[in-house]
KOLKOLFI-673747 format. One record per residue (C-alpha): residue number from 1; chain; x, y, z. Coordinates in Angstrom, 3 decimals. Example, Ala and Ser with C-alpha at 12.3 -4.5 7.8 and 13.67 -1.06 7.14 Angstrom:
2
1, A, 12.300, -4.500, 7.800
2, A, 13.670, -1.060, 7.140
END
This chain:
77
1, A, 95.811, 107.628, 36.143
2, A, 95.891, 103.870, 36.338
3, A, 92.698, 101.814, 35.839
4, A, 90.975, 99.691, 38.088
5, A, 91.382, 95.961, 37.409
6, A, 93.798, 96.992, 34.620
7, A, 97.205, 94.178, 34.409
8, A, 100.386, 97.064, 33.997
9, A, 103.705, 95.479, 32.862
10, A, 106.583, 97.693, 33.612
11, A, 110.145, 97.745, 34.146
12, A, 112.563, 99.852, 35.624
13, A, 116.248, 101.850, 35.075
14, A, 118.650, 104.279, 36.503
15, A, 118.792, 107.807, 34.824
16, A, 121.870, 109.840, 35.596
17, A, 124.665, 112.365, 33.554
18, A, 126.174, 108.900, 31.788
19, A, 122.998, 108.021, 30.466
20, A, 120.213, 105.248, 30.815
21, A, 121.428, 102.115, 32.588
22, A, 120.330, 98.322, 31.697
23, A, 116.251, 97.828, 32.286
24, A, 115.556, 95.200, 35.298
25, A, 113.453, 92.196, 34.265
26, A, 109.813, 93.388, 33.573
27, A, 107.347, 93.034, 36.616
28, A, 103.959, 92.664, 35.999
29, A, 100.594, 93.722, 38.770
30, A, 97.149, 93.763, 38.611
31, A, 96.165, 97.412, 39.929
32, A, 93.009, 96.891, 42.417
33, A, 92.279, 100.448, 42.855
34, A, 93.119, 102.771, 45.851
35, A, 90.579, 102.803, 48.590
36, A, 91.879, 99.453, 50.179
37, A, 95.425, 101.066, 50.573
38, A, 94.836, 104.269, 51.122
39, A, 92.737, 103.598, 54.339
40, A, 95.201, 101.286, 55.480
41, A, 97.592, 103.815, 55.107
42, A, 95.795, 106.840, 56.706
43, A, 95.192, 104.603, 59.883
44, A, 99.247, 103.977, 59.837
45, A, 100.124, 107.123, 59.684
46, A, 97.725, 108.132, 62.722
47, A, 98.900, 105.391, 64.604
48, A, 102.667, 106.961, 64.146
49, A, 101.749, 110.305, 65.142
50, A, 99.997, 109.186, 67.791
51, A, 102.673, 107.343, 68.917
52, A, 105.020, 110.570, 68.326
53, A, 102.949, 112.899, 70.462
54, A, 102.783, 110.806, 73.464
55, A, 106.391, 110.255, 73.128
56, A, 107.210, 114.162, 72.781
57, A, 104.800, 114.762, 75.996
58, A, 106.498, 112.056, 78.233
59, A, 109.913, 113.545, 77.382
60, A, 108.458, 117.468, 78.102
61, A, 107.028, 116.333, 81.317
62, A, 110.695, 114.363, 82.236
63, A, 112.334, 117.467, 81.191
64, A, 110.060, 119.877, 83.054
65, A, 110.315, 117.226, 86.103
66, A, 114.636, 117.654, 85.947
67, A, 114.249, 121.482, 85.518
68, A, 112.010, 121.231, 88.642
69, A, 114.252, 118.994, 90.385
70, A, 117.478, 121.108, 89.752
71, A, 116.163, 124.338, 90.904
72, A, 114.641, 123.872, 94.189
73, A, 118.297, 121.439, 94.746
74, A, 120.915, 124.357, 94.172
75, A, 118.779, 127.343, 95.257
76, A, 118.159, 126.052, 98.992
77, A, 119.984, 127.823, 101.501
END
């Protein structure tokens, strides 16, 4: 629920069975909103899975290609 053109100060520590661990040095941002980075980040994750797909299809056609290959070489007579 952070607000647009809001400045957030915050600062940061590890959490575990022993307890709370020494704070880092506080950061501060100025929170713009979402739409710029959530765009950018939709068209990066298409561009991935794009990228993924074609990848998956060459290999399934190289695979299909070696199957091929491998039966018509041993099952000549």
């Amino acid at each position: 629920m952070l607000e647009e053109d809001t400045i957030y100060t915050f600062a940061v520590a590890a959490v575990n069975s022993e307890g709370t661990g020494d704070f880092s040095a506080s950061s501060t941002l100025i929170f713009k909103g979402w739409t710029e980075k959530a765009q950018s980040t939709e068209e990066t994750n298409s561009g991935t899975t794009a990228v993924i797909i074609v990848v998956v299809i060459v290999v399934l056609i190289l695979l299909l290609g070696a199957i091929i290959t491998y039966y018509f070489c041993t099952n000549q007579k």
